[in-house]
N, C-alpha and C positions, 0 to 999 in steps of 0.2 A: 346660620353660622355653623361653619363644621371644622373650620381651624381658626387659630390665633398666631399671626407673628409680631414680636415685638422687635422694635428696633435695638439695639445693644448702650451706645453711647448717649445720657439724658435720660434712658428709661430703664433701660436695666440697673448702670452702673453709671456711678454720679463720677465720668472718666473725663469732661471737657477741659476741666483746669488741668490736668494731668498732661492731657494733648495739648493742651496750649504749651504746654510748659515748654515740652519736647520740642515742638517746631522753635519756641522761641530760641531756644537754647543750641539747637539744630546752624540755625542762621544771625546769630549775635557775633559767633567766630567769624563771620563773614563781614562784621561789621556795618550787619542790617539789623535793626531793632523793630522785628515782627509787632503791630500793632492788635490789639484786639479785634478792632474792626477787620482788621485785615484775614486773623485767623478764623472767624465768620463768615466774610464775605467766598474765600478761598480753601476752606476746609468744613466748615459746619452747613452755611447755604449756597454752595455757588453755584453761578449760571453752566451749562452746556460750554464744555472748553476753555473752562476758565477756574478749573478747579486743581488741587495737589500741589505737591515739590514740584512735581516737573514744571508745572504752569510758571508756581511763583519765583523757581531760579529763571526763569526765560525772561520775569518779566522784571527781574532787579537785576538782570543781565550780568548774573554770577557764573564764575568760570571755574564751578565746580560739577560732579559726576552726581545724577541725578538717582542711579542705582546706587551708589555705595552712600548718599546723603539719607536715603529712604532705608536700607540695610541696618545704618548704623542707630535711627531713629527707631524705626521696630523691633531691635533690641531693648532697646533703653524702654518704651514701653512697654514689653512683656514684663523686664524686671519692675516698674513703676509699677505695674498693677498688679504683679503677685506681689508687693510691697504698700500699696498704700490704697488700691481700690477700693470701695465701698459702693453695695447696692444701693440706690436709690431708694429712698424713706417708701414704701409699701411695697417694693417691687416682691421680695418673698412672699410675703402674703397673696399678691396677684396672683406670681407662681403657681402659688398652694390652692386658691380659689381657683385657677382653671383648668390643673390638672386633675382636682379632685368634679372639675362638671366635665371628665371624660374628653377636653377636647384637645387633638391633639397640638403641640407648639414649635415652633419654629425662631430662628433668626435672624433678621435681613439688615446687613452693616455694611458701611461703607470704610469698616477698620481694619486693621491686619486679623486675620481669621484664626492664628495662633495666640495673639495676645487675647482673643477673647476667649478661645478656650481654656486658657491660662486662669482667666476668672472664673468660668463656670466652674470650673472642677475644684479652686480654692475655695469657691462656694455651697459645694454640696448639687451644685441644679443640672447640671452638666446633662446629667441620665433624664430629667423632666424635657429635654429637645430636642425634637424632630433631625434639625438638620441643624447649621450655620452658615447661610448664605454669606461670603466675604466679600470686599471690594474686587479682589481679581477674579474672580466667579461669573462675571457676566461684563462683555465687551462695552457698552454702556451700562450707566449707574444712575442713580436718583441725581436728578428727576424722571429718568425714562422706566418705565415702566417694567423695562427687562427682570430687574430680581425679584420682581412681585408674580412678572411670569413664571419664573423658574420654580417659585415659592410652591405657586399652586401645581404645576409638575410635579415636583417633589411631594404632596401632601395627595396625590389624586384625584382635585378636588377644581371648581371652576374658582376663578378669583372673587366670584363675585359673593361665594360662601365662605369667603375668610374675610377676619377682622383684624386688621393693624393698629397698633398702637405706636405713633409716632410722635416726636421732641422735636422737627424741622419742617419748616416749608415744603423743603424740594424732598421731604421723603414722603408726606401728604400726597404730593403731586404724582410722586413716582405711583404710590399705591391708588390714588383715584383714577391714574391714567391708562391702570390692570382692569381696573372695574373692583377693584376691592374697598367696604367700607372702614372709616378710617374716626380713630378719638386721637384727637392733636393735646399734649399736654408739653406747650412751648416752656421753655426755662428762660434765666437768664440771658443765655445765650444764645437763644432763639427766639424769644418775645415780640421783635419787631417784626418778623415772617408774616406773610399774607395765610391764611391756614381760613381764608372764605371756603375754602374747598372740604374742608373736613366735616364729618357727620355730627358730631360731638366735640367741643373744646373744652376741655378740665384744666383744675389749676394745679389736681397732683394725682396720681395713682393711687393716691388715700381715696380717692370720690370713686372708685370703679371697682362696685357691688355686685350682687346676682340682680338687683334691680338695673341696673344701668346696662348690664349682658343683656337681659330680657330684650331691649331694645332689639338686638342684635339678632 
């Protein structure tokens, strides 16, 4: 192992009820009441072509502007998360454990890439990162393998000497599908996810020690 990316949303920052919030609120004016399942199946896990605003105005056949619904949503989330974000229960201390084993870190989001830096830097970690891979950063996204490609570009390193720490199926997938090994720590919101693919599954970033990296 000669780098580490962690994914942002679920493992950095406990941000999914925040994003739900958003979309739900996004499309209630519209007189669509966004289900949970729906903002999993179409924002946290979804299939190849069947993920985003754009997807789910197409598919409640809403006769609203897909730029300025996503515009006005990545606002409201920058302010939410310099407003109410929280790291995830061990994420600083992971932080601190891997910067201090010398390796360097990374991160691969399928979020707006402002509102995450918007948390790093209210958080102090900002400078502990490599890079910030975003969603618009690569033409395909998880599950496909592209940002994991880019990961290891960016880091100069082959995929298969970096470790990801992922909260989703399809970002498992995306990273096993680089050659990168992967510890899947599903939450609420990702629990039911297939994660047969991952090296390691934990039940929280509390359980990932120098014994558990040793693996690695």
């Amino acid at each position: 192992m000669k780098a580490v990316v962690l994914d942002f949303d679920g493992i950095i920052a406990d941000t999914l009820q925040i994003n739900f919030e958003v979309k739900k609120a996004a499309f209630v004016r519209e007189g669509i009441e966004l289900s949970l399942q729906e903002f999993i199946d179409i924002w946290v896990s979804p299939e190849p072509g069947k993920e985003g605003t754009p997807y789910f105005i197409k598919l409640k056949k809403l006769e609203i502007d897909p730029k300025k619904s996503l515009k006005a949503q990545r606002e409201k989330l920058t302010k939410l998360f310099k407003e109410r974000a929280k790291p995830k229960p061990g994420a600083l201390n992971l932080i601190k454990l891997l910067k201090e084993s010398g390796l360097p870190l990374g991160i691969v989001t399928s979020n707006y890439k402002p509102s995450v830096e918007e948390f790093l830097r209210k958080f102090g970690i900002a400078k502990d990162f490599e890079f910030v891979i975003g969603f618009a950063d690569c033409n395909r996204r998880k599950p496909f393998p592209d940002p994991y490609f880019l990961a290891a570009k960016k880091f100069g390193v082959s995929p298969k000497e970096i470790l990801v720490i992922e909260d989703a199926d399809t970002g498992v997938d995306s990273a096993k599908e680089a050659g990168c090994k992967v510890i899947a720590i599903p939450n609420s919101f990702t629990e039911k996810g297939n994660f047969s693919k991952a090296d390691l599954i934990l039940k929280s970033l509390e359980k990932i020690d120098e014994k558990v990296l040793s693996q690695f």
